[in-house]
Residue, then its C-alpha position, 0 to 999 in steps of 0.5 A: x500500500x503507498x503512502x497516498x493510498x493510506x493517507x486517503x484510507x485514514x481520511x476516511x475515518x478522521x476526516x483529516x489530510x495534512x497540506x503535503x498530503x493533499x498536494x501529493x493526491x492532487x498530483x498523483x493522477x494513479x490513485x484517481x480512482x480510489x480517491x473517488x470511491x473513498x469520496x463516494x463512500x464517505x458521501x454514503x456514510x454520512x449525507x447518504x444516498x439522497x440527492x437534494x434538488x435546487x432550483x435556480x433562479x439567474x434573476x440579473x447578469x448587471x454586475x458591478x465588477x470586472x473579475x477576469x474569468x467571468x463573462x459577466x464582467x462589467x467591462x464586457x459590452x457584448x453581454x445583452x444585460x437583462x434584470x428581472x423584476x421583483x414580481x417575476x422573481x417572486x413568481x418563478x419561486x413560485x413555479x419552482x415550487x410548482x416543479x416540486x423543489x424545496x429549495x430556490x437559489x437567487x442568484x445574479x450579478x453585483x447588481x446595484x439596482x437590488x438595494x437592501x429593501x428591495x431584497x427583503x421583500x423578495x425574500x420574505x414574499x418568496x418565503x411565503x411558499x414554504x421555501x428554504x431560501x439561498x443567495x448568491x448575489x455577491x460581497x454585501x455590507x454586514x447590516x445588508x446580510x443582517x437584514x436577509x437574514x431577519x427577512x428569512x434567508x437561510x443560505x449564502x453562497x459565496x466563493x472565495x475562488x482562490x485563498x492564494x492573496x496575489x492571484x486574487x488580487x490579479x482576478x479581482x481589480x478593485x475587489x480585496x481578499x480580505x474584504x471577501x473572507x469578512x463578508x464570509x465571517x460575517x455571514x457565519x456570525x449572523x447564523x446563515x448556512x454557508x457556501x464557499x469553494x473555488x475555481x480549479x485551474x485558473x492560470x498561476x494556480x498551484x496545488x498548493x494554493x489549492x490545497x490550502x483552499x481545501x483546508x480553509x473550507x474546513x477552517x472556516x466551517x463550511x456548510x456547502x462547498x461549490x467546486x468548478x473548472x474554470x472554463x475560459x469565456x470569450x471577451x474576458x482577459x483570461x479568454x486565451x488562457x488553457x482552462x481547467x479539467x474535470x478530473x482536477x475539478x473532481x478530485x478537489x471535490x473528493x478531496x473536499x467530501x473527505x474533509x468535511x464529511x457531512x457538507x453539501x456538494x453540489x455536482x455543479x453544472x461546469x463540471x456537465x459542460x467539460x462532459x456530457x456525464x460531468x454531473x454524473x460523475x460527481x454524484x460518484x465522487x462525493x457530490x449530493x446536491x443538483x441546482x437545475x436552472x428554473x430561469x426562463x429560456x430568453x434570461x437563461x441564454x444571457x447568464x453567459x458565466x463561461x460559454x456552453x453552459x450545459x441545460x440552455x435548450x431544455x425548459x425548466x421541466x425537461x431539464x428537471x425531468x432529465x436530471x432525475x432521470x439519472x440521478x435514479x438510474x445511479x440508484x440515487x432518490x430524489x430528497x423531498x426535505x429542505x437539506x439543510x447541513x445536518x452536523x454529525x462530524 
């Protein structure tokens, strides 16, 4: 047995990986294989064989900042920028609801026009359907995420796309790190399950740098790791840059279910855009959540994140029904509860 070998057996049981054990699983691609059914037995044990469904709601792709890797960038004039109002937002909650999810994610850009009371509306109407509740709409001040929590969120999501301060700083004109781990701080204190994770593959990135990513989602307590390749999008500085893999992709989130045993983990839709059966893959490797997008057709094909996003030419039904689909077929069931972190580790 190699010493890579035991290392992943051992995490199995103390959910534990020194920075120099992960960099050596990172680049020793022999134990591949064994590092995903690890993950995937971990998964089991613990979150066991439940999927739990999100429905995604890209309700703006107006941002404020100029992050090199994402197409929605403020510099990028070519995107065709679209805003939803609060009634259409409040009524996709409601025919996310309708499809049968438990759980609606508002997600968009670092849009302005979506001040503080206008979100706590939103949230307290949409809370009205016996929804639990996720946000994904960027660094906030501390008295903003008091105020969604007060209204009834449940959830933030909030990558922190890379721990290596430099490389953050390049990717992020205008943005800081350490505004960025605040905000984190902030969201924990305030009570909300939180969401971080990182870009895998982004130009200058090390294994080491993303080892020491791994290692601070377990220090900061995590209760949803979102991992992706980056994938280059076209009128963005790294446009020309070689993106991410998902094998990479998919053992920093093996890597990650080893460490945080009972988080969620969504097999995340850019790991499906590198390879038709890329979420497949995941829910075999550690994953246990799927956030199938509920944005209607028109808005859907202009949250360009990174091009060919997968599910863009299906209805928010077909691609629901696609996705459970498979998830049936591996022998998964589809969670009919909110799935909300249940500590145990």
């Amino acid at each position: 047995m190699t010493d890579i070998i035991k290392s992943i057996e051992n995490a199995q049981y103390n959910a534990s990986l020194s920075k120099s054990e992960i960099e050596a699983i990172l680049k020793d691609n022999s134990i591949n294989d064994f590092l995903f059914a690890a993950a995937d037995k971990v998964r089991q044990k613990y979150v066991g064989n439940e999927v739990h469904l999100r429905g995604l709601i890209e309700f703006s792709n107006i941002c404020r900042c100029n992050c090199f890797y994402c197409g929605l960038r403020k510099d990028n004039l070519t995107v065709q920028r679209y805003r939803m109002s609060a009634d259409e937002i409040i009524s996709l909650a409601q025919k996310a609801k309708d499809y049968g999810y438990k759980t609606v994610v508002l997600q968009s850009g670092e849009d302005a026009f979506f001040d503080k009371d206008k979100m706590c509306k939103i949230i307290s109407s949409i809370k009205q359907f016996g929804l639990a509740l996720t946000l994904s709409i960027g660094e906030k001040s501390y008295d903003e995420y008091k105020s969604y929590k007060e209204a009834g969120a449940d959830r933030y999501l909030l990558r922190i796309e890379t721990t290596d301060k430099e490389l953050y700083k390049k990717l992020h004109p205008s943005m800081t790190f350490e505004n960025r781990l605040k905000c984190l701080e902030n969201l924990k204190s305030l009570g909300f399950e939180v969401g971080t994770g990182c870009l895998v593959g982004l130009p200058e990135q090390s294994d080491e740098s993303i080892a020491e990513d791994i290692l601070f989602f377990k220090k900061l307590g995590a209760d949803m790791i979102g991992l992706g390749p980056f994938i280059p999008c076209p009128n963005t500085p790294l446009k020309d840059e070689q993106g991410g893999t998902l094998i990479k992709a998919l053992k920093v989130m093996a890597l990650t279910r080893l460490l945080l045993p009972d988080i969620n983990i969504p097999a995340t839709t850019a790991m499906e855009t590198l390879q038709e059966n890329g979420r497949l893959l995941a829910l075999q490797s550690g994953a246990n959540v799927v956030m199938p997008n509920v944005t209607d057709e028109e808005c859907k094909q202009k949250y360009v994140i990174y091009p060919g996003k997968a599910g863009l030419n299906n209805t928010a039904q077909e691609y629901k029904n696609s996705i459970v689909e498979k998830i049936e077929a591996l022998g998964r069931t589809i969670s009919q509860d909110y799935g909300f972190h249940k500590k145990t580790v």
